[in-house]
N, CA and C atoms of all chains as a GROMACS GRO file, in nm:
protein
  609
    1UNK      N    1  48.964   1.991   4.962
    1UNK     CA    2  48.996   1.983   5.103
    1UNK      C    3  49.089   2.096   5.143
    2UNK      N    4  49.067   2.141   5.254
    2UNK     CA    5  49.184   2.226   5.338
    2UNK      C    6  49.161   2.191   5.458
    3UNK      N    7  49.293   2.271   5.509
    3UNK     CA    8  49.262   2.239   5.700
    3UNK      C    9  49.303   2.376   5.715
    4UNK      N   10  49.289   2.373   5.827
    4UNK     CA   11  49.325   2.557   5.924
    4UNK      C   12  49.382   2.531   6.057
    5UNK      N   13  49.451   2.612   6.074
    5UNK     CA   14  49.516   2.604   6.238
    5UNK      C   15  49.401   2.607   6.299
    6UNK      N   16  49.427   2.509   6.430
    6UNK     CA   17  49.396   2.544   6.553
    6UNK      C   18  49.471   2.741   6.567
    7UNK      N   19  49.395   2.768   6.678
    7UNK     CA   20  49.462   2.899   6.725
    7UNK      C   21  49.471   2.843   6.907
    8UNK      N   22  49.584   2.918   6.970
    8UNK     CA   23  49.670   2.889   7.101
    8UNK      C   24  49.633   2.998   7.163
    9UNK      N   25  49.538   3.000   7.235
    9UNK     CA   26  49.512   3.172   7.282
    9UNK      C   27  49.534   3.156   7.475
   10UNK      N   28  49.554   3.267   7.496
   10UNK     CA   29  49.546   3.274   7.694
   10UNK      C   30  49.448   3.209   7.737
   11UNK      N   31  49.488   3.109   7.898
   11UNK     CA   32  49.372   3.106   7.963
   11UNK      C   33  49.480   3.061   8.063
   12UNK      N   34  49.344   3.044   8.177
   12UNK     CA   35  49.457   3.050   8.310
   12UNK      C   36  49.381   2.880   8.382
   13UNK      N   37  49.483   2.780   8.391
   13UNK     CA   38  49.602   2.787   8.400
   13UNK      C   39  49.708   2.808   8.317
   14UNK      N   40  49.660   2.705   8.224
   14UNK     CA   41  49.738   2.711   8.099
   14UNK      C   42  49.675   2.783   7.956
   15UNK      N   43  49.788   2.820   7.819
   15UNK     CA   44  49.686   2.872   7.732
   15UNK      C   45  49.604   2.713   7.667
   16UNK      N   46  49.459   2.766   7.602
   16UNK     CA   47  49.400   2.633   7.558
   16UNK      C   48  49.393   2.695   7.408
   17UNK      N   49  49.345   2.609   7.312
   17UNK     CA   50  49.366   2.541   7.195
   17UNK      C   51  49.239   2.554   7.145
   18UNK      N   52  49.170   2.696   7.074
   18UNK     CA   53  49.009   2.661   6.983
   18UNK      C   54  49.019   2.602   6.840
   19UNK      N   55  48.892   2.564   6.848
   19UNK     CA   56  48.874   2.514   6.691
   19UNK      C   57  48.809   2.668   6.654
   20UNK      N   58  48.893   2.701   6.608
   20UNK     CA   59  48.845   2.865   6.498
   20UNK      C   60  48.892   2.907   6.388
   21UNK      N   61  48.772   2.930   6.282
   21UNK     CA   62  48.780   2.884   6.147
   21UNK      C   63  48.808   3.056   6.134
   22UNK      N   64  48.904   3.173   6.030
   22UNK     CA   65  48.849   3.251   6.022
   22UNK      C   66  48.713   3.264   5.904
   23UNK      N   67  48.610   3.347   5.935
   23UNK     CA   68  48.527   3.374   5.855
   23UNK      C   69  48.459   3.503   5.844
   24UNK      N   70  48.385   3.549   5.734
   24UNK     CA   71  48.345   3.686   5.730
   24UNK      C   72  48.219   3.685   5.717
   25UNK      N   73  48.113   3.778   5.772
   25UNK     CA   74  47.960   3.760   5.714
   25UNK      C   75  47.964   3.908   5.694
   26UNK      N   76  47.840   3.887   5.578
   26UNK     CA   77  47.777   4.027   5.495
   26UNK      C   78  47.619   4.031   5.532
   27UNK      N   79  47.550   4.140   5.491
   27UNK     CA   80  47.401   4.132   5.495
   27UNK      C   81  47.404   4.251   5.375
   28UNK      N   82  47.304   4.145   5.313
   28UNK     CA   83  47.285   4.180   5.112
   28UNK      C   84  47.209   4.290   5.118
   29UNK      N   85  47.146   4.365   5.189
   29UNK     CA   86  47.007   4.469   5.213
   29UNK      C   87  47.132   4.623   5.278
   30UNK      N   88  47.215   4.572   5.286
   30UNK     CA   89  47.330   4.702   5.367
   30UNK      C   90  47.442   4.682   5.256
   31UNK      N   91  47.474   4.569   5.204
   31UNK     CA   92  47.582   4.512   5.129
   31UNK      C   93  47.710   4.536   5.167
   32UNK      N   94  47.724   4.600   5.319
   32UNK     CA   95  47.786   4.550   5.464
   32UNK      C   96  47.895   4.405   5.502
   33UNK      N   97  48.039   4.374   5.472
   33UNK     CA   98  48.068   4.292   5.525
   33UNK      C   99  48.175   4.329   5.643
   34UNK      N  100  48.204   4.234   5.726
   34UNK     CA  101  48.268   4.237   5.837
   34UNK      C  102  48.397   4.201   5.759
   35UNK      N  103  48.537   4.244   5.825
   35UNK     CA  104  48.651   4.201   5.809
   35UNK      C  105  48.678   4.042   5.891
   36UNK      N  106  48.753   3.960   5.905
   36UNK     CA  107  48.743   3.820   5.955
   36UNK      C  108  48.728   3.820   6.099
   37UNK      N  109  48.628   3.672   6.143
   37UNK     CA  110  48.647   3.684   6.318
   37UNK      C  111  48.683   3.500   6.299
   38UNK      N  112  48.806   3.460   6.394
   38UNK     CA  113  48.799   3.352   6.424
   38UNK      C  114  48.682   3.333   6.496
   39UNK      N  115  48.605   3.246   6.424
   39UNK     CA  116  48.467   3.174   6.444
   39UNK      C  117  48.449   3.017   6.502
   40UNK      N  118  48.433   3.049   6.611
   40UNK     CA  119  48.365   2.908   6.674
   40UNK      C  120  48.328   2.814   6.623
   41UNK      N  121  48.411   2.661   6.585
   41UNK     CA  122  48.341   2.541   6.513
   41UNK      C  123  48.273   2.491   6.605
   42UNK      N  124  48.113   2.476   6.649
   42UNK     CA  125  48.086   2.412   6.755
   42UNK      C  126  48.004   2.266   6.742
   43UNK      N  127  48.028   2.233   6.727
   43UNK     CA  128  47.976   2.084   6.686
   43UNK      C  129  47.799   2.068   6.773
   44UNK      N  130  47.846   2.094   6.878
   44UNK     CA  131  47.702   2.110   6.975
   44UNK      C  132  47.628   2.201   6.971
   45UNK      N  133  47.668   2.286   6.897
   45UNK     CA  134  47.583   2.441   6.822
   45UNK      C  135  47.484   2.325   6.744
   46UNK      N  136  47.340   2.364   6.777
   46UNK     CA  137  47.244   2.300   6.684
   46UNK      C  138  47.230   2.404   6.525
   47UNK      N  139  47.257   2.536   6.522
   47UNK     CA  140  47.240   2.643   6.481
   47UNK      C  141  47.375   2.728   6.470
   48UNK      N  142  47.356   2.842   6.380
   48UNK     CA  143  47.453   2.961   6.371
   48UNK      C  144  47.474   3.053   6.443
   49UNK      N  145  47.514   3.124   6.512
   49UNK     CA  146  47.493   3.225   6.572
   49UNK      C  147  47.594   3.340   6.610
   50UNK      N  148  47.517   3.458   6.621
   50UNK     CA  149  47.623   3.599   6.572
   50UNK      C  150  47.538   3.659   6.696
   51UNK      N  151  47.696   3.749   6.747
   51UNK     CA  152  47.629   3.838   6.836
   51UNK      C  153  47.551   3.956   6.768
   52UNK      N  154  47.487   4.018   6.858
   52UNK     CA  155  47.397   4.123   6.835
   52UNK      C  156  47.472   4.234   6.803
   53UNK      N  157  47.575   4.319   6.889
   53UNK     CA  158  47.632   4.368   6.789
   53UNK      C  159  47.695   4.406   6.702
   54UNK      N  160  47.720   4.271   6.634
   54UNK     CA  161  47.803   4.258   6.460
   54UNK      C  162  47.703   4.266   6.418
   55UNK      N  163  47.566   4.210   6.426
   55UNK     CA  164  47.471   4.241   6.334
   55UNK      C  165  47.407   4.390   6.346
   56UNK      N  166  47.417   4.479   6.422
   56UNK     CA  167  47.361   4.612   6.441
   56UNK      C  168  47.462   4.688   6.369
   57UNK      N  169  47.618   4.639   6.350
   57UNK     CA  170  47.717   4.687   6.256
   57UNK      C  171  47.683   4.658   6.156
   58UNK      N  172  47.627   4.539   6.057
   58UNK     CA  173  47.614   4.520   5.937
   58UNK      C  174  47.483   4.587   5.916
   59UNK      N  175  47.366   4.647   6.000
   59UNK     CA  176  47.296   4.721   5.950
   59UNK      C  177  47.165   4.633   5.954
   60UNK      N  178  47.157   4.559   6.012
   60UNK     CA  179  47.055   4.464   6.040
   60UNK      C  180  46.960   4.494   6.124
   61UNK      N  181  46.830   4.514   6.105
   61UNK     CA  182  46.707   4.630   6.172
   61UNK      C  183  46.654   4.494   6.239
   62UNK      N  184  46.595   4.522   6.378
   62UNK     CA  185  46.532   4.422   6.454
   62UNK      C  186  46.380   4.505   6.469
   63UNK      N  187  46.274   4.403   6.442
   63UNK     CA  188  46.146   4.469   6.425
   63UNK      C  189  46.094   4.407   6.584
   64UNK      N  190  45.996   4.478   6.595
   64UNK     CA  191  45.886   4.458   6.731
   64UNK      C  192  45.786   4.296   6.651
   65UNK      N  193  45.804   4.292   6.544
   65UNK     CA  194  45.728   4.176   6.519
   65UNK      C  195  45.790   4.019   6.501
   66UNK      N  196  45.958   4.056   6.500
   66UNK     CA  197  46.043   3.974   6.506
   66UNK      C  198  46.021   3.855   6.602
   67UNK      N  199  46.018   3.715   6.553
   67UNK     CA  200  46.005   3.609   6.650
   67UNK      C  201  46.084   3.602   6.668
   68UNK      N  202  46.068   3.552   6.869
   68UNK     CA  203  46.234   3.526   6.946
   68UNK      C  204  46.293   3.388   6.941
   69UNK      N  205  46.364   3.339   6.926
   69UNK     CA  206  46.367   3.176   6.923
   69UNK      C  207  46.471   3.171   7.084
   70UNK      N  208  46.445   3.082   7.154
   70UNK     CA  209  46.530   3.077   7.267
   70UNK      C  210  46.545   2.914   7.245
   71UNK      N  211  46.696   2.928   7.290
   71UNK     CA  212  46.827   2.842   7.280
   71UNK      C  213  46.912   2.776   7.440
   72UNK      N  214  46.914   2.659   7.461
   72UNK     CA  215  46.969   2.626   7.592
   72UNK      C  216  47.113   2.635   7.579
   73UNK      N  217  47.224   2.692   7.648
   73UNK     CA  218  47.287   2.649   7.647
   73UNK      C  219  47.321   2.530   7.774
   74UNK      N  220  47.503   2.473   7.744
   74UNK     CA  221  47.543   2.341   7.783
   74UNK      C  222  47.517   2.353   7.948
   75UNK      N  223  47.550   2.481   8.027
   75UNK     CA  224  47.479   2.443   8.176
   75UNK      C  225  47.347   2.507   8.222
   76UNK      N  226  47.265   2.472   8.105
   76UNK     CA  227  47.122   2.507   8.133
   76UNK      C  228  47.055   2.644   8.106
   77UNK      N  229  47.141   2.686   8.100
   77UNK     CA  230  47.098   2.874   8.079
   77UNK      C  231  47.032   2.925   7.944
   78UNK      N  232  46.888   2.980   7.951
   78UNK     CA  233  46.836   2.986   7.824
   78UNK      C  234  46.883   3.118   7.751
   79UNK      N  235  46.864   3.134   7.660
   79UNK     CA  236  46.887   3.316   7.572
   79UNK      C  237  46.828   3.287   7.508
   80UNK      N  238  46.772   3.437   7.464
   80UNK     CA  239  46.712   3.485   7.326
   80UNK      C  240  46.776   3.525   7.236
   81UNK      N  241  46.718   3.504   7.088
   81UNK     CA  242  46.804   3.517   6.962
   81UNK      C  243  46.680   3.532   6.889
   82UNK      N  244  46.667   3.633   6.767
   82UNK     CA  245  46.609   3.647   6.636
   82UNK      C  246  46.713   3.619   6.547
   83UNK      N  247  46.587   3.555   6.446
   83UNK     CA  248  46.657   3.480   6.321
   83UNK      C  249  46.698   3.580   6.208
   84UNK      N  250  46.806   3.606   6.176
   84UNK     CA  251  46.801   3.639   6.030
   84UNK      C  252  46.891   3.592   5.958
   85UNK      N  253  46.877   3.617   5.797
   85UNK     CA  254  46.958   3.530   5.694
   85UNK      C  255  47.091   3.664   5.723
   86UNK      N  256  47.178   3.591   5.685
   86UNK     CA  257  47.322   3.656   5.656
   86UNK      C  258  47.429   3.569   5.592
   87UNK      N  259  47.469   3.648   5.506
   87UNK     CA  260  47.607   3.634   5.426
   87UNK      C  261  47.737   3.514   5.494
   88UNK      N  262  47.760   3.449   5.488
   88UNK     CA  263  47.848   3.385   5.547
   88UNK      C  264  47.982   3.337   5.409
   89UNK      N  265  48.073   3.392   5.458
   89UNK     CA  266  48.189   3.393   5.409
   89UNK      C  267  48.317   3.294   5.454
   90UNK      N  268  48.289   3.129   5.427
   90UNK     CA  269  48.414   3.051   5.546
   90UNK      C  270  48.444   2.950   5.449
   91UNK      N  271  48.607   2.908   5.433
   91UNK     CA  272  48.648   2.833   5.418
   91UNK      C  273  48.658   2.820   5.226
   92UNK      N  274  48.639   2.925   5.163
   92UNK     CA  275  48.654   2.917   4.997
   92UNK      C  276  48.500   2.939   4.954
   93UNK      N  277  48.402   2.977   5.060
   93UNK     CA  278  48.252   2.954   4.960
   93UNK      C  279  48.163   3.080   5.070
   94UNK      N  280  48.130   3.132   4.980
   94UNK     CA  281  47.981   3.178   5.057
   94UNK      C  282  47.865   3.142   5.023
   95UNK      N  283  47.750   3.160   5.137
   95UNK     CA  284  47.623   3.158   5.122
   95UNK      C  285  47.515   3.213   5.173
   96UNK      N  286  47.430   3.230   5.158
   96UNK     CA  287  47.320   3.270   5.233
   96UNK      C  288  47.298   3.176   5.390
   97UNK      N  289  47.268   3.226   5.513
   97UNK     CA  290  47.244   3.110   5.602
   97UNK      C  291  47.192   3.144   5.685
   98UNK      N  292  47.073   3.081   5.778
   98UNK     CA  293  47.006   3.174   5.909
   98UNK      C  294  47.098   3.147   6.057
   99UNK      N  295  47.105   3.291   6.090
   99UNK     CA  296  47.222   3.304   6.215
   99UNK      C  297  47.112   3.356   6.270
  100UNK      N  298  47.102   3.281   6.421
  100UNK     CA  299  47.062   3.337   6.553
  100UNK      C  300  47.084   3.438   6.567
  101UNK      N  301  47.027   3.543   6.619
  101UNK     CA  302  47.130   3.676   6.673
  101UNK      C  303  47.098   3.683   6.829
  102UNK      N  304  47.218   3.717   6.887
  102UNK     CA  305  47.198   3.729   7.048
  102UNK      C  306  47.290   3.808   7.128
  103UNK      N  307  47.230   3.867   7.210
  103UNK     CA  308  47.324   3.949   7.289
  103UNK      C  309  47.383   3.895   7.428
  104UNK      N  310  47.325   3.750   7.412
  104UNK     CA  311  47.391   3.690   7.557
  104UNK      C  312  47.499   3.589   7.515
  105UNK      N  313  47.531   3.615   7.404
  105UNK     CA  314  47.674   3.514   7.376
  105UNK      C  315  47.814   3.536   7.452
  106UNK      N  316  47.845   3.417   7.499
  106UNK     CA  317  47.969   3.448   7.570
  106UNK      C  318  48.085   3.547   7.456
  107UNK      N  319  48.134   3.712   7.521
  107UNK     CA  320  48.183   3.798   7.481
  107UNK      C  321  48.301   3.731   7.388
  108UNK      N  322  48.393   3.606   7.416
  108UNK     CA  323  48.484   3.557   7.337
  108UNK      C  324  48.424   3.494   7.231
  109UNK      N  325  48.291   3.513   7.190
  109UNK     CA  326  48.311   3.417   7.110
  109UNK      C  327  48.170   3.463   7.020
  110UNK      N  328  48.198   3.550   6.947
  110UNK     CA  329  48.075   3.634   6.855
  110UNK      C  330  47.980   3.568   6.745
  111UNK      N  331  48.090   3.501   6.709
  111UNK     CA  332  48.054   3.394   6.572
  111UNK      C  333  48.063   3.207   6.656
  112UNK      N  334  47.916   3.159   6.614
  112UNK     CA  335  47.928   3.054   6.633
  112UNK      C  336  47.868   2.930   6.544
  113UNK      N  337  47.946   2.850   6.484
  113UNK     CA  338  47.931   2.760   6.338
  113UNK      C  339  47.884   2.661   6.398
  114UNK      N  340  47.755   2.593   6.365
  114UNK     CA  341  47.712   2.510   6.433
  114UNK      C  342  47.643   2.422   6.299
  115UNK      N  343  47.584   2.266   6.355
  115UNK     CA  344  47.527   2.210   6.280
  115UNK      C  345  47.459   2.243   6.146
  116UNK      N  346  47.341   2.341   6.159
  116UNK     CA  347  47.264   2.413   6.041
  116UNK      C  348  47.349   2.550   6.041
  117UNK      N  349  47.388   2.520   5.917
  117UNK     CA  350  47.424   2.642   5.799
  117UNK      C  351  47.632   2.620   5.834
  118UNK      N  352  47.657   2.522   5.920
  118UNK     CA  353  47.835   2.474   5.874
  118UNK      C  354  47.804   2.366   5.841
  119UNK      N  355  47.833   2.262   5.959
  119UNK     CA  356  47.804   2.121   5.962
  119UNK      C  357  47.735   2.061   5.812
  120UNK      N  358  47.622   2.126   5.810
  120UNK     CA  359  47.572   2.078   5.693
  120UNK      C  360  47.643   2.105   5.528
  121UNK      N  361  47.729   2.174   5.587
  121UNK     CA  362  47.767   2.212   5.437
  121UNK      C  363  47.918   2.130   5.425
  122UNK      N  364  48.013   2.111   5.541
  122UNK     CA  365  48.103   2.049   5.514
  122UNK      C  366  48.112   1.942   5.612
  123UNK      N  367  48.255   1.890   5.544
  123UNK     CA  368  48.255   1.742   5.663
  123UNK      C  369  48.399   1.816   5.700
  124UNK      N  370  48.370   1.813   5.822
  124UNK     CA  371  48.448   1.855   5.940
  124UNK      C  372  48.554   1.768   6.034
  125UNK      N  373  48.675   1.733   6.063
  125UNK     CA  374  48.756   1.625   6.137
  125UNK      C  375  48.847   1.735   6.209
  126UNK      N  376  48.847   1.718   6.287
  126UNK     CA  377  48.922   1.813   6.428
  126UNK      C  378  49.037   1.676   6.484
  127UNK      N  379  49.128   1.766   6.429
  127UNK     CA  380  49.259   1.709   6.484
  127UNK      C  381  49.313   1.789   6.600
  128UNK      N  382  49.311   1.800   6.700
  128UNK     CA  383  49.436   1.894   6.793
  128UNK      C  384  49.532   1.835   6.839
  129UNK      N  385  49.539   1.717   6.841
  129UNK     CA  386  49.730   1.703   6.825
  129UNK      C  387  49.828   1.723   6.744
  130UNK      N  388  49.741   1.714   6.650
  130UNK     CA  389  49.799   1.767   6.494
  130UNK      C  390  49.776   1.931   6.499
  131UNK      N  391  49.682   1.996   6.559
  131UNK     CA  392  49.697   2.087   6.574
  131UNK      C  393  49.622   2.197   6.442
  132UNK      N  394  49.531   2.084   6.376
  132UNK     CA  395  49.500   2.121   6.234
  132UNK      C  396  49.307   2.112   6.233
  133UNK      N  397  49.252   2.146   6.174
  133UNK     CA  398  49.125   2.093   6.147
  133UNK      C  399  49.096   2.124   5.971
  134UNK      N  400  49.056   2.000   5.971
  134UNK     CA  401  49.037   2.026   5.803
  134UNK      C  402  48.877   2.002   5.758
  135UNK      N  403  48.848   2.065   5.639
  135UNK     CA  404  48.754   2.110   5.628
  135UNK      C  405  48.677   2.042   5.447
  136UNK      N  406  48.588   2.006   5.401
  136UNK     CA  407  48.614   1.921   5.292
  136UNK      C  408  48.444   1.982   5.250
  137UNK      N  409  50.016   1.477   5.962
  137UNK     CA  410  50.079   1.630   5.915
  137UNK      C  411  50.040   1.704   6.021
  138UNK      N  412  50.183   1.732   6.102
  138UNK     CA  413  50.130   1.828   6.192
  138UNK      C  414  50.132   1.952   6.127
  139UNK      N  415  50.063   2.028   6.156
  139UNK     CA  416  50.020   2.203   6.120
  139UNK      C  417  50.035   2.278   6.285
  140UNK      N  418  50.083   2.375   6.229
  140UNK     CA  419  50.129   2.482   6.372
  140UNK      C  420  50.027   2.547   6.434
  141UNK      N  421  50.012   2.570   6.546
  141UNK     CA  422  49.865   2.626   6.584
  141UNK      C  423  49.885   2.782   6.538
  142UNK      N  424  49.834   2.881   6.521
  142UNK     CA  425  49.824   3.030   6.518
  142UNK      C  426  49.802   3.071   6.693
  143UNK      N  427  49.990   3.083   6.761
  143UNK     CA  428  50.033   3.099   6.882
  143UNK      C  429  49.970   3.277   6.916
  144UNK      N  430  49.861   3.315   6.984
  144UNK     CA  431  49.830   3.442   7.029
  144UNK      C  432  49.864   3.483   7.167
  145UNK      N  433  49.903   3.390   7.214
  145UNK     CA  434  49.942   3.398   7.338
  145UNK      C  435  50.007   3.552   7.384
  146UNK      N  436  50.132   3.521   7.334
  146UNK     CA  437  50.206   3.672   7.368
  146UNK      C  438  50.140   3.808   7.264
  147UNK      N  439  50.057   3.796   7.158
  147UNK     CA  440  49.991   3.889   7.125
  147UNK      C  441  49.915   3.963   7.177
  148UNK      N  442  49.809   3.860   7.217
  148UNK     CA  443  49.704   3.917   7.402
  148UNK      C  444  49.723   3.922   7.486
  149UNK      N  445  49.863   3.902   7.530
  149UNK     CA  446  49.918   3.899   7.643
  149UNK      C  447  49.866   4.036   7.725
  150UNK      N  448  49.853   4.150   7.658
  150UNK     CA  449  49.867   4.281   7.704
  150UNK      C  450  49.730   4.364   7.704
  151UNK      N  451  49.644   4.268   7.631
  151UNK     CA  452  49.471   4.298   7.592
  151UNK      C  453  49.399   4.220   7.679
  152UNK      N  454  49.303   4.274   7.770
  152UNK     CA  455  49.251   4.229   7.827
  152UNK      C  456  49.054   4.226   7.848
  153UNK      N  457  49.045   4.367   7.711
  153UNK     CA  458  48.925   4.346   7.718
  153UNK      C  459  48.964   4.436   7.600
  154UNK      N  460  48.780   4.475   7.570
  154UNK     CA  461  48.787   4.546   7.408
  154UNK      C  462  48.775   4.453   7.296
  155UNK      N  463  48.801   4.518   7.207
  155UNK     CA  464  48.844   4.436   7.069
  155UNK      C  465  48.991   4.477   7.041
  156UNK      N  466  49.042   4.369   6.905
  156UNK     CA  467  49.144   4.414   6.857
  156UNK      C  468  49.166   4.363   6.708
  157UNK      N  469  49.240   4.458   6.658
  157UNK     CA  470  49.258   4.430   6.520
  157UNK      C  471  49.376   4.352   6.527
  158UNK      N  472  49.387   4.270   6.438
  158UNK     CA  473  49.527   4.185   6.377
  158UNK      C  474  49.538   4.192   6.205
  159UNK      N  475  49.690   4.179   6.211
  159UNK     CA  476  49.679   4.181   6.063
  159UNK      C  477  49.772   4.042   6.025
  160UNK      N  478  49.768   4.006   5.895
  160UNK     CA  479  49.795   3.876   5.865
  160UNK      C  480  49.907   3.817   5.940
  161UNK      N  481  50.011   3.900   5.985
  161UNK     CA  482  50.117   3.842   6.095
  161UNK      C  483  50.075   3.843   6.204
  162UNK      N  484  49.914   3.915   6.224
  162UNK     CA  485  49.896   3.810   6.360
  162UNK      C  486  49.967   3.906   6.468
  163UNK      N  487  49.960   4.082   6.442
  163UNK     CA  488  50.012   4.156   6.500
  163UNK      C  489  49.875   4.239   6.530
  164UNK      N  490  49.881   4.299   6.663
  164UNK     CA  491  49.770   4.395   6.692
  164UNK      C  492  49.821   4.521   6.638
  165UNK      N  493  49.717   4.590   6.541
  165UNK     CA  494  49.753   4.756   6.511
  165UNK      C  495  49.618   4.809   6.519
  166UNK      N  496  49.536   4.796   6.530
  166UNK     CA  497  49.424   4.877   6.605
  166UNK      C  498  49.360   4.799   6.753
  167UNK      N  499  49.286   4.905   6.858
  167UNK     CA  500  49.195   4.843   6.975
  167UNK      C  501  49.064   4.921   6.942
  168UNK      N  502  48.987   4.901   7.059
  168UNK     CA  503  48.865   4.956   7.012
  168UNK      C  504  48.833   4.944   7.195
  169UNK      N  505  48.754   4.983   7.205
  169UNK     CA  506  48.663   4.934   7.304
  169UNK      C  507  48.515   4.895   7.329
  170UNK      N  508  48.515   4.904   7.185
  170UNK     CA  509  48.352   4.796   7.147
  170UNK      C  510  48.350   4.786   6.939
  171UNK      N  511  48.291   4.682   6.952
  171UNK     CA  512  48.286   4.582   6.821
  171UNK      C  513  48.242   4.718   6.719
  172UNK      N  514  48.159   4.804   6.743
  172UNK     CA  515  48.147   4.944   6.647
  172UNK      C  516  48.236   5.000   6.601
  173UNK      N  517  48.336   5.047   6.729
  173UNK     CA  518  48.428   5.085   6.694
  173UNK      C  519  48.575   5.019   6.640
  174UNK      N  520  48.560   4.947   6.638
  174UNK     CA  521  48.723   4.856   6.599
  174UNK      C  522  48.632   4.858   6.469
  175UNK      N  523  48.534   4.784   6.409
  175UNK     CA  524  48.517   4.755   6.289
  175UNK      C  525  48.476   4.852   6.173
  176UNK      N  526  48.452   4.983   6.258
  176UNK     CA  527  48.409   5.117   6.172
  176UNK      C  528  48.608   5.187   6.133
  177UNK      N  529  48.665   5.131   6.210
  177UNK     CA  530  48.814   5.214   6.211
  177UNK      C  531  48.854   5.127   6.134
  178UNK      N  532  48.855   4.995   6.125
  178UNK     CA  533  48.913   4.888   5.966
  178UNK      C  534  48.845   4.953   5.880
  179UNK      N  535  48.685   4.980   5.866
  179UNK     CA  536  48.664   4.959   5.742
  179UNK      C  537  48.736   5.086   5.679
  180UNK      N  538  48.734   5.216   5.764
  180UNK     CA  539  48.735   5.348   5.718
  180UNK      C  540  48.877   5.378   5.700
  181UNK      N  541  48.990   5.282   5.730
  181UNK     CA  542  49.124   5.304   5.726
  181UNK      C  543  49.172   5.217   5.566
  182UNK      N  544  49.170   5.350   5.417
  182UNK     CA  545  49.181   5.275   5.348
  182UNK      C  546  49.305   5.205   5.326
  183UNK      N  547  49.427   5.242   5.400
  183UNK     CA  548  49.605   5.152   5.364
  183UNK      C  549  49.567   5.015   5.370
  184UNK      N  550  49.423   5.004   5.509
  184UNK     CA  551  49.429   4.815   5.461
  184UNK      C  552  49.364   4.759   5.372
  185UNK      N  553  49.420   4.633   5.382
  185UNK     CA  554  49.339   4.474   5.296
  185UNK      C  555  49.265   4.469   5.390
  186UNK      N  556  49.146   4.494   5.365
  186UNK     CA  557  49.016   4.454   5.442
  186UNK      C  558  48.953   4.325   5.497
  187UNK      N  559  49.059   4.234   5.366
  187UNK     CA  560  49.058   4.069   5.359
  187UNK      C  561  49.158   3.977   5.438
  188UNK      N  562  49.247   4.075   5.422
  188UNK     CA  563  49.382   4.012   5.589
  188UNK      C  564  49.388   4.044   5.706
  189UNK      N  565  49.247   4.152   5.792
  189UNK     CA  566  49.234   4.197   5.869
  189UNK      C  567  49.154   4.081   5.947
  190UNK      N  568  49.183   4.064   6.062
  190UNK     CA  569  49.102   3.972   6.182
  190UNK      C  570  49.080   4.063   6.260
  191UNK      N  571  48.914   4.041   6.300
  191UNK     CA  572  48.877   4.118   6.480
  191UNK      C  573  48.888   4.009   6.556
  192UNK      N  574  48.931   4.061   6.668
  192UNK     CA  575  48.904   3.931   6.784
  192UNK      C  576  48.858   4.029   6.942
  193UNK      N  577  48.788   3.956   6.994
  193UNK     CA  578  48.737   4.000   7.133
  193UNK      C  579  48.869   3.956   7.186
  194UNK      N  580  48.925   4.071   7.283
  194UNK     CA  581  49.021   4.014   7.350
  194UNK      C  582  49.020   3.990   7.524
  195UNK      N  583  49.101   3.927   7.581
  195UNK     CA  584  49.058   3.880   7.657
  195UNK      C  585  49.208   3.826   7.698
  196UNK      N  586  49.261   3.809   7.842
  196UNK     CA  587  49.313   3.735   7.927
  196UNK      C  588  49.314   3.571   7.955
  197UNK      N  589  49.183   3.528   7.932
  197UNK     CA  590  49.133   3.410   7.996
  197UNK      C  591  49.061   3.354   7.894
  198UNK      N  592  49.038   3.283   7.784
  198UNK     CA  593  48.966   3.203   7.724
  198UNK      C  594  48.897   3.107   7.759
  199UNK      N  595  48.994   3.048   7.849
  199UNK     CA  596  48.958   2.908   7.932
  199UNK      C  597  48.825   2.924   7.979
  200UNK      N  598  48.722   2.828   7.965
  200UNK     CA  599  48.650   2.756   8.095
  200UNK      C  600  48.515   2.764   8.007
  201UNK      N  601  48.453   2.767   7.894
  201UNK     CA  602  48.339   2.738   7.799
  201UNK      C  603  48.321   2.558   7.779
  202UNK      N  604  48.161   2.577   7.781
  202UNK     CA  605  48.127   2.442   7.727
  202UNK      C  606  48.044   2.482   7.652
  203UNK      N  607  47.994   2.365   7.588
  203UNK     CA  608  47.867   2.397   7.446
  203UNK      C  609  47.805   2.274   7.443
   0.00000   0.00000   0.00000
């Protein structure tokens, strides 16, 4: 078991409180890793997902034959994302895992840990009064 | 067990767009003005730990996301 801070960042009115894990992803074909991004725990994330370009930094080629998978988000708005496997580096373990890639991700928030490829791997309890989220 | 949040508040206070580097205290020493560049200037700057370095999109306003 571990837990990780919450992080306290600006917002207006007041500052608010994310669940953000730091984590690092690689891609094994560039052998390319990123230095850490506090990463989005999103529980309502069905999926992983990385902006487009961290993955054009790790060297990740998008083909014309590439299937698009499109994704709703929470007030209805669809985007496109291609699938690829990438390196995921969070919490004491890496693995292989398929991350969405998309260029319409809200700009704060590059990395997003969602059900398939976090969720599934750990059990997750979000405390923010405690101010902690721990991770098992 | 309370645990302390990681307070950025007055760190970003002064970043309002771009990227930015932090280092394990959670201090900005590089900007960028796109994710290429902040993360090509960590990797290529060898004095750092590559492993205590955080990027973060920075930003003014966090507030107001749903999922």
């Amino acid at each position: 078991m571990a837990v990780y801070p919450y992080y306290k960042v600006p917002a207006k009115p007041k500052p608010v409180y994310k669940p953000w894990i730091l984590a690092r992803l690689g891609y094994k074909k560039t052998h390319k890793v990123t230095a850490s991004f506090p990463s989005l725990i999103d529980s309502g994330a069905d999926s992983c997902f990385c902006s487009e370009d961290v993955a054009i930094w790790l060297g990740v080629e998008f083909l014309k034959k590439d299937k698009f998978f499109e994704f709703t988000a929470a007030n209805g708005t669809k985007f496109k994302t291609r699938k690829k496997i990438l390196t995921l580096y969070v919490a004491g373990k890496n693995y292989d895992c398929d991350f969405y890639i998309s260029s319409e991700l809200p700009r704060q928030t590059p990395i997003i840990l969602g059900q398939y490829g976090f969720f599934d791997k750990f059990q997750i309890t979000f405390n923010q009064q405690e101010e902690f989220i721990e991770v098992v | 067990m309370k645990m302390k949040a990681v307070d950025l508040t007055k760190t970003l206070q002064d970043f309002k767009s771009g990227w930015v580097a932090l280092n394990k205290d959670h201090e900005v020493i590089k900007t960028a003005s796109t994710f290429k560049k902040i993360a090509t200037e960590v990797e290529n700057d060898k004095r750092l730990n590559q492993s205590e370095i955080i990027l973060l999109p920075a930003s003014d306003d966090y507030f107001g996301f749903i999922t």
